[in-house]
N, C-alpha and C positions, 0 to 999 in steps of 0.2 A: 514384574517379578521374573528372573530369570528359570527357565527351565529346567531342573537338577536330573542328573543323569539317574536312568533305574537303581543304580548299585549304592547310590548317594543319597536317593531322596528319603522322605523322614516316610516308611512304611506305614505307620500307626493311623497317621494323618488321612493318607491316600486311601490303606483299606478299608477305612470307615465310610466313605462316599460310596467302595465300589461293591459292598457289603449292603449298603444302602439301596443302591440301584439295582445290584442283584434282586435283591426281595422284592423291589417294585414288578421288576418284568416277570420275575417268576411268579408272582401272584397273577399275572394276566394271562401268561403262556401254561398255565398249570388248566387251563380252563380247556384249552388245546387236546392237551391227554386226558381229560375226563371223558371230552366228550368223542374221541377216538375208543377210547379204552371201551366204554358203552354200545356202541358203533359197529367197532372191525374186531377188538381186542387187544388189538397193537399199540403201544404208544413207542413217541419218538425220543430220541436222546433230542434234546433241543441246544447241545454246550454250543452247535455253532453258528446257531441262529441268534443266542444269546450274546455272544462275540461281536456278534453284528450292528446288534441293535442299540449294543450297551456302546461300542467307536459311535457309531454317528450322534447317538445324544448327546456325548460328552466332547466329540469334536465341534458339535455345534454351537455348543452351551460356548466354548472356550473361543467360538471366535465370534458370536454376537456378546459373550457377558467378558470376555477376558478371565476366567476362570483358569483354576491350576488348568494345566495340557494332562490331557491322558495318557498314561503310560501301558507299557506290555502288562508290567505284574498287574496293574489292577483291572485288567483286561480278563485276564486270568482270573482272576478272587472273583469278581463280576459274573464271568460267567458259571463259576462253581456253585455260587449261591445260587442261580437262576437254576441252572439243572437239576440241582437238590430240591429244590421246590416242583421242580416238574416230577423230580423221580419218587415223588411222595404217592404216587399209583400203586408202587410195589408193597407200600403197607397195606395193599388189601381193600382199596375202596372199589375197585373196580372186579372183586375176582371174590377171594373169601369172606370178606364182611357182609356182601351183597347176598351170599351166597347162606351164610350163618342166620340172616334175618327171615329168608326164604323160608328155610325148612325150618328152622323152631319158632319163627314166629314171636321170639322176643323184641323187644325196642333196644335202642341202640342211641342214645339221647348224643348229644352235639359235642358237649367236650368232655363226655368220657371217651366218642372217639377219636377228637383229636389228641387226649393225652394217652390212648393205646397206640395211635398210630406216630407219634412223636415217638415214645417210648424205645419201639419196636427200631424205628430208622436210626434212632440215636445208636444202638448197636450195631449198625453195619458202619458208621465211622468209628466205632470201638475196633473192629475186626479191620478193618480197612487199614487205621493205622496202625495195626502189628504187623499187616502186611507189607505193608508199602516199603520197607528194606531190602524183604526179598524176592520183589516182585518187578516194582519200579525200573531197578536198575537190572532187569533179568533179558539182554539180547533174546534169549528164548520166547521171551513175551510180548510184543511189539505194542499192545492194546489200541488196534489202529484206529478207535473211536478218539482216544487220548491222542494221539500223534495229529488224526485231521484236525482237531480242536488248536492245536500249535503252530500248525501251519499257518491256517485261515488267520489266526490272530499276527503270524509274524504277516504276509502278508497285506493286512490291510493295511499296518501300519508303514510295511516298504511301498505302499502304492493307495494311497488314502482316496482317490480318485474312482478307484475299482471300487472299493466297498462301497460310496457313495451310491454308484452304478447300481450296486446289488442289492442296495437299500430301495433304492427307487422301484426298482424290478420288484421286490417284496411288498414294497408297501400297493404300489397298484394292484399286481395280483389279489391282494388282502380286501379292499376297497371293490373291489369288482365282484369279489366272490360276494361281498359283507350287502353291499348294495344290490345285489341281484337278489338274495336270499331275503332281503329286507321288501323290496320293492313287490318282488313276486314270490311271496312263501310257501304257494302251491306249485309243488316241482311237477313240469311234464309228464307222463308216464303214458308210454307207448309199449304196448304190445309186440312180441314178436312175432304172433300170428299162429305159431303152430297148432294142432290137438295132439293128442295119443289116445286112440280107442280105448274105452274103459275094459276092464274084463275082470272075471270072478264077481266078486260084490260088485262091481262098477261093470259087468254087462251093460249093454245097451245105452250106456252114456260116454261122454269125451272128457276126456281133460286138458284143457286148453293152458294155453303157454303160461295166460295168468293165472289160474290157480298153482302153477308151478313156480310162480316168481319170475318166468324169464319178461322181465318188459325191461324200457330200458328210461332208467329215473335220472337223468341227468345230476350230476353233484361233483363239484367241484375239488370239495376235501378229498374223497372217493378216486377220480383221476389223479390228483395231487403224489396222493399216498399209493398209488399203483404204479409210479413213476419212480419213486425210491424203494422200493422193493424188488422192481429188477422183473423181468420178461421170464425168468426160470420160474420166480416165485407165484408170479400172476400166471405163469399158464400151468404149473399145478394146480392151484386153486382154480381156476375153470375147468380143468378135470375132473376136479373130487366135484364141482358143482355140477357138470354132468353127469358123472356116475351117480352121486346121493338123489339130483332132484329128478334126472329123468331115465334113468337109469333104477336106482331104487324106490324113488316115491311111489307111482304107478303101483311097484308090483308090491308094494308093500300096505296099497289100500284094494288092489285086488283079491291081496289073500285077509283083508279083513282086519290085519294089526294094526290100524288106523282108523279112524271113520273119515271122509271126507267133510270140509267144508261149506259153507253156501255157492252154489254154483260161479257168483260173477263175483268170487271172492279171492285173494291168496290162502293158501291152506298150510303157510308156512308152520301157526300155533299147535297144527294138526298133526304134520309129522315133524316138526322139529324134536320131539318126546322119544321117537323113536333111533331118528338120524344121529343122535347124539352118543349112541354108545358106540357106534362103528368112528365115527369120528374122535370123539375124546383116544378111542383105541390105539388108531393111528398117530396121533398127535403125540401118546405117551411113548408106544415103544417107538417110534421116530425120535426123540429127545432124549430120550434113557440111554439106548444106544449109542446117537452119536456122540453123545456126554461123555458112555465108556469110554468111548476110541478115543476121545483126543485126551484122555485122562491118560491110559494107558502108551499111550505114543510120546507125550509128556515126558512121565514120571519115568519111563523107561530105565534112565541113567541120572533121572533126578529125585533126590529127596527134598521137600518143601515144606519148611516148619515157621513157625510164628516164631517172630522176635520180638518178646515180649520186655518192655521196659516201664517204670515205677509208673508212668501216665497209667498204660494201658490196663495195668492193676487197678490202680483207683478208679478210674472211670467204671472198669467193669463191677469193682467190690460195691459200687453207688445202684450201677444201673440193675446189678443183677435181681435184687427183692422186690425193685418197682415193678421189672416185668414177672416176678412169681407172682407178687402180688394181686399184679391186675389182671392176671388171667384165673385166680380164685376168685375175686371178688366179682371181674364181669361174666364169667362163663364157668364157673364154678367147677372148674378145671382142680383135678387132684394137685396135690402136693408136690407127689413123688411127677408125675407130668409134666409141673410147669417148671422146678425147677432143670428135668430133662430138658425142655426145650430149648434153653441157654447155650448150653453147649453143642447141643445138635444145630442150632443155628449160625457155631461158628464154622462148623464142620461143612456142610453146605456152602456156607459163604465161603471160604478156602475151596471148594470143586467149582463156583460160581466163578469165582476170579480168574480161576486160574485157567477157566474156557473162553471165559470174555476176553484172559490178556493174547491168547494164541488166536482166537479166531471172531473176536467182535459180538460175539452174538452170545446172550446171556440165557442161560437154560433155565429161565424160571418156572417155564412150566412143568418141565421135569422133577426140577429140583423139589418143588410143592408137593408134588404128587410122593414122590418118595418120604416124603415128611409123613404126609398122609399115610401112607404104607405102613412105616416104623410104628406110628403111635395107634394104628387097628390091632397090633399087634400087643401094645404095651398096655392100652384103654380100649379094649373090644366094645362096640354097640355103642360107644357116646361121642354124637355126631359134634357137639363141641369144643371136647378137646379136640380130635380129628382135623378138623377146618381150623381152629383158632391155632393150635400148635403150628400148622401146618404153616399159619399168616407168619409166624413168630421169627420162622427161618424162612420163607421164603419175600418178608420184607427186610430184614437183616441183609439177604444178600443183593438184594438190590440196591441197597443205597450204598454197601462197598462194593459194589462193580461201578456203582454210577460214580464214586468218588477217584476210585483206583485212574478210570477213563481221566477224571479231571487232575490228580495228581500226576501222573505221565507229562501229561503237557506241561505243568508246575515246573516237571522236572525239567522238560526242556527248554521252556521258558525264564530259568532260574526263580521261580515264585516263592520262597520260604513256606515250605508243607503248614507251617501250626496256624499262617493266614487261613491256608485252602480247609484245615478244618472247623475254623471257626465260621467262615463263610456258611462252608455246607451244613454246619450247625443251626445257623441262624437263617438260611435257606429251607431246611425241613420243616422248623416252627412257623415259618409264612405258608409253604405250601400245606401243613396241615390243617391250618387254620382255615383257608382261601378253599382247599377244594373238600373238604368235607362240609363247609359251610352250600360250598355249589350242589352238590352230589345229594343235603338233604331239601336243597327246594326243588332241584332235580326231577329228584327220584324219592318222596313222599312215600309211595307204597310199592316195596321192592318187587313184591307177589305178583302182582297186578301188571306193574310196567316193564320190567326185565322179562328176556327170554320173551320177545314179541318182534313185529317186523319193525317197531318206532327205536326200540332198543334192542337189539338182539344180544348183545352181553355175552360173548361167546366165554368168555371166562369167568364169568358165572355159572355158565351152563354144566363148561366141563368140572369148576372146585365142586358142585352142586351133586353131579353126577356118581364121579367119585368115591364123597362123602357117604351115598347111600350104599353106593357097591361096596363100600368096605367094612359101613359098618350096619347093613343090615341083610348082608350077604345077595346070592345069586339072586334069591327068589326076588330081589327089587327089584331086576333086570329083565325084562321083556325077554320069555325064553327066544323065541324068533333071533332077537339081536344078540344073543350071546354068541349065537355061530355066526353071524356077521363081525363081533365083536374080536374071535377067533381068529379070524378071517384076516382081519386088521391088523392085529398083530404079528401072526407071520408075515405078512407081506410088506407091513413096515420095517420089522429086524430084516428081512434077505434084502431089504431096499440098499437098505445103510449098509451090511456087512458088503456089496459090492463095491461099495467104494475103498476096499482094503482091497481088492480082486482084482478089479478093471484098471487099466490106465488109466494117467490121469486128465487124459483127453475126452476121456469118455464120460468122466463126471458131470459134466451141466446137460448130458442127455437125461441122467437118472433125475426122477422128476422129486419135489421136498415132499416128503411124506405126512410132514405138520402143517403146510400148506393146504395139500387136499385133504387133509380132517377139518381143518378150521374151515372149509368149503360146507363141511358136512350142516355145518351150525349158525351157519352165515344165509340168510336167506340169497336167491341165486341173483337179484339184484342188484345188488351189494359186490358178489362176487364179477359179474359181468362188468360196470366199472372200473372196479380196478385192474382186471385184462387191459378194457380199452385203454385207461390210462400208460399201462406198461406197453402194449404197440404204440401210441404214439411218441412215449420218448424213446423210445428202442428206434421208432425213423427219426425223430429230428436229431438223434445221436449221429444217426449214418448220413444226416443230410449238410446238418449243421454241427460238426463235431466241438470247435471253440467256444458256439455262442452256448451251445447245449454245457459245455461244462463250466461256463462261468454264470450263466445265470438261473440252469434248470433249478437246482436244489432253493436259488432264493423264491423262484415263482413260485413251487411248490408249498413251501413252507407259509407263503402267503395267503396261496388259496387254501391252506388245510386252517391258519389262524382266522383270515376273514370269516370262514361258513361257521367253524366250530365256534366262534363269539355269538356273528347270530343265531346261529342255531340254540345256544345258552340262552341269549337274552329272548330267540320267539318263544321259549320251553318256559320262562320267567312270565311274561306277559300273560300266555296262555290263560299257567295257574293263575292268576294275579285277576284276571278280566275272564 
C-alpha cells in the first residue's frame, strides 16, 4: 500500500488508531502522576514522552506487521489523548477530592467520581476551544510546552534513528528503576548523623537528624524529577527544607506547639500540622503575585476575549446543568454557588491560559486558592462548597492549559483542531476511569494515609488547610503560626515584586518562593533527593552538554514511570496480601 502524504491521507481512518493508542498509553502513564502528585505534588506534562512512545510502537508495528506508516498529525492526536489522560490530576484527585473526604468525612464511591471529574475536565476543552483563535496564533504567547511537543514530534520523524536511541534510553532507565524497586522494596536509609540539643520542653534531650527526616532514602523517581526542575528549583526547596525542618522544627517543639515523636522515630506527622501554614503561605502569595505580574505585563496594550461560536454555545448550554447538578447532588452545594461556579471557572481558565501561553508554567495553585477565597465570601462556614467549587475551576483550567499546550503544536504541525479535541475528549474518559480506579485501591482511607511520610500529599495538605482557614476563620490556625504565616507572606510578595526591580541578570539569584513552602510540607527526604538529583544534571550538563540534552529527559522520564509502576503495583500487593 503506498504511503499518502499528510495533507492527502484519509484523517478519519488514521485518527482512530492514534485516538486508540492515545488511551492505551495514557491509561498507563496517568499511573505516573498519581503517584507523583501523592509523593512531591507535582505532576508532569507527559505530551512528549507520549510522542515518543506512541513513533516507536507504530514504527515498529509497520515494519514487523507492514501496517499503514505513521504520520506527523497522528502523532499529534496521539499524543493529545495521552496527556489528556494524564492531565486528569487537575480534576482534583490528588489535591481537593482527597482533601473534601478528609475533613467531612463523607464517602466518595467510584463513578460518581469519575463522572465529577469527567464533567469538570470536559469544561476546560469547552473554554479551551473559544480560546484557541485568540491565543494559538497570538506571537505574544509562544506556549513553549506546546512548541517543545512540535519539535520533538517533527524531529523524530526527520531522524527516526534518534528516537529509537531515546526509546532505548527510556525504556532501560524504566526497567532499572522497575526491577530494583521490585527486587529490593526496602529502600536503604541512612542517616546523616547530625543532633541539635533539645531546649525549652525538649531540655536535656537531642534531636537527631532522623527524627528530623534528614537521612538519605535513595529513589530514583525522586532524582529523576530533581533533574527536570532545574538547580534554581531544587535549591530552594532545600532552603525552605532547612529553614522549616532545622531551622523551625526544633524551636517549635521547644516552645511546646508540638509534642515530639518516639525517640528512634521521624516526627515528620508531628510537625508537619504546624509547618503547613508558613508553607501553604508562601506558596500562595508566591503564585498570586507572580500570576499578577505576567497578567498585568500581558494585558498592558492587550484586550483578550473568547470567541465564541454555535459549538461552543451547545456544548456549554449541555455541560452547564450536569455540573450545577452534580455539585447539589454530591455535595449539596447551593443553587445560586454551583451555578456561579461555571463561569468563574472560565474566568480562571482565561488567567490560566493566558500564563501558561507566556510562561509555561500553569498557576493552579494560585488559581484554586482564589476560587477558594471568592466562594468564603459568597458561602461563609461551608467547607464543601469552598473545596468542591474550588475543584470546579481549578480542574476546568487545567485541562484548557493542557489542551491549549497540545493545540500550539496542532497548529504547527498542521493537525485539524476538531481531531485534537475529540482526542482529548476521549483521552479524559480513559484517564478518569484508570486513575480514580488507581487512587481508590490506592488510597482506601484518605484520613489515615494522606499527609504522612508514605504519602505526604502536599496538595492535600495545602486545599486542606486553606479550606479550614477560610471557612472556620483564624482561631483554626495555630496562634504561634499565624505570625509565621505573616511572615510568609511578606517575604513571598517583596520576593516576586523584585523581579520588576532587579535586572534581569539577577533573577535566578532570587530564590522560588513556592518551592521553599512546598519544602515546608514535604518531609526533608524527599526534599534532599531531589537537590541531589538537580546537582547531578546540573554537572553532567556541564560535562556532557549533547549527550545530557538528547537523552536526559528520556532517562528521567524512565526512572520516574519504572518506580511509580512499582511503586503502584508494591501499594496493590500490599493491600491484596
Amino acid at each position: 500500500m503506498p504511503t499518502l502524504a499528510p495533507n492527502t491521507m484519509n484523517h478519519t481512518a488514521h485518527s482512530v488508531r492514534a485516538i486508540l493508542s492515545g488511551m492505551l498509553f495514557g491509561s498507563i502513564l496517568t499511573v505516573c502522576n498519581i503517584y507523583m502528585g501523592l509523593k512531591v505534588g507535582w505532576t508532569l506534562n507527559l505530551s512528549v514522552l507520549a510522542a515518543l512512545l506512541g513513533f516507536i510502537f507504530w514504527h515498529s508495528a509497520h515494519a514487523l506487521f507492514n501496517t499503514r506508516k505513521w504520520s506527523v498529525t497522528e502523532s499529534n492526536i496521539q499524543q493529545t489523548a495521552t496527556s489528556a489522560a494524564c492531565s486528569t490530576m487537575a480534576a482534583g484527585l490528588v489535591a481537593p477530592i482527597p482533601a473534601y473526604l478528609i475533613i467531612t468525612d463523607n464517602p466518595f464511591e467510584y463513578w460518581p467520581m469519575v463522572i465529577w471529574m469527567i464533567a469538570i475536565s470536559l469544561l476546560g476543552i469547552c473554554v479551551a476551544s473559544a480560546l484557541r483563535p485568540a491565543m494559538v496564533d497570538n506571537p505574544r504567547l509562544p506556549f513553549p510546552a506546546g512548541i517543545a511537543t512540535a519539535e520533538v514530534i517533527t524531529d523524530i520523524f526527520d531522524n527516526g534513528n534518534e528516537a529509537k536511541k531515546k526509546i532505548r534510553a527510556l525504556f532501560i532507565a524504566a526497567a532499572v528503576a522497575l526491577s530494583h524497586r521490585i527486587i529490593l522494596p526496602g529502600s536503604m536509609k541512612l542517616s546523616l548523623g547530625f543532633s541539635i540539643p533539645g531546649y525549652g520542653a525538649l531540655t536535656g534531650t537531642s534531636i537527631s537528624a532522623k527524627n528530623l527526616g534528614f537521612i538519605l532514602e535513595p529513589s530514583y523517581m525522586l532524582l529523576a524529577f530533581g533533574s527536570i526542575i532545574g538547580l534554581k528549583s531544587a535549591l530552594s526547596i532545600m532552603l525552605g527544607c532547612i529553614i522549616g525542618w532545622i531551622g523551625l522544627g526544633p524551636y517549635i517543639l521547644g516552645q511546646g506547639w508540638e509534642q515530639a515523636g518516639p525517640a528512634d522515630t521521624s516526627w515528620f506527622v508531628f510537625l508537619v500540622d504546624w509547618l503547613l501554614w508558613p508553607g501553604v503561605s508562601l506558596m500562595l502569595a508566591s503564585s498570586i503575585t507572580s500570576t499578577a505580574i505576567v497578567l498585568l505585563k500581558s494585558n498592558k496594550n492587550k484586550r483578550l476575549a473568547l470567541e465564541w461560536r454555535w459549538q461552543e454555545y451547545t456544548f456549554l448550554a449541555l455541560l452547564t446543568p450536569l455540573i450545577v447538578s452534580l455539585q447539589i447532588t454530591f455535595f449539596d452545594i447551593s443553587l445560586f454557588a454551583a451555578i456561579l461556579a461555571v463561569p468563574l471557572a472560565f474566568v480562571f481558565a482565561v488567567v490560566a491560559a493566558q500564563v501558561v501561553g507566556e510562561t509555561g508554567i500553569p498557576p493552579m495553585g494560585a488559581l484554586g486558592k482564589m476560587s477558594q477565597l471568592s466562594f468564603a465570601v459568597i458561602s461563609p462556614g461551608n467547607i464543601s462548597t469552598n473545596l468542591m467549587t474550588g475543584n470546579v475551576s481549578g480542574g476546568a483550567a487545567g485541562q484548557a492549559t493542557d489542551l491549549l499546550n497540545d493545540l500550539k503544536a496542532g497548529y504547527l504541525l498542521g493537525t485539524p483542531p476538531r481531531q485534537q479535541f475529540i482526542a482529548q475528549a476521549c483521552g479524559i474518559v480513559t484517564g478518569c476511569i484508570v486513575s480514580a480506579a488507581i487512587f481508590m485501591v490506592l488510597i482506601p482511607n484518605p484520613a489515615t494515609q494522606l499527609m504522612t511520610e508514605q504519602w505526604p500529599a502536599p496538595g492535600v495538605a495545602i486545599w486542606k488547610s486553606v479550606a479550614i482557614a477560610l471557612t472556620e476563620g483564624l482561631e483554626a490556625i495555630p496562634q504561634s503560626a499565624r505570625y509565621a504565616m505573616f511572615i510568609g507572606i511578606i517575604a513571598a510578595t517583596i520576593n516576586e515584586l523584585l523581579l520588576l526591580v532587579v535586572k534581569q541578570k539577577w533573577h535566578r539569584y532570587l530564590p522560588s518562593m513556592s518551592a521553599m513552602g512546598l519544602a515546608f510540607v514535604l518531609p526533608a527526604h524527599v526534599s534532599i533527593m531531589l537537590f541531589i538529583g538537580a546537582v547531578l544534571a546540573w554537572f553532567l550538563r556541564l560535562l556532557a552538554p549533547k549527550w545530557s540534552q538528547r537523552f536526559m529527559l528520556a532517562i528521567a522520564a524512565g526512572c520516574i514511570a519504572g518506580e511509580s509502576i512499582a511503586g503502584v503495583i508494591g501499594s496493590i500487593f500490599y493491600l491484596l496480601f
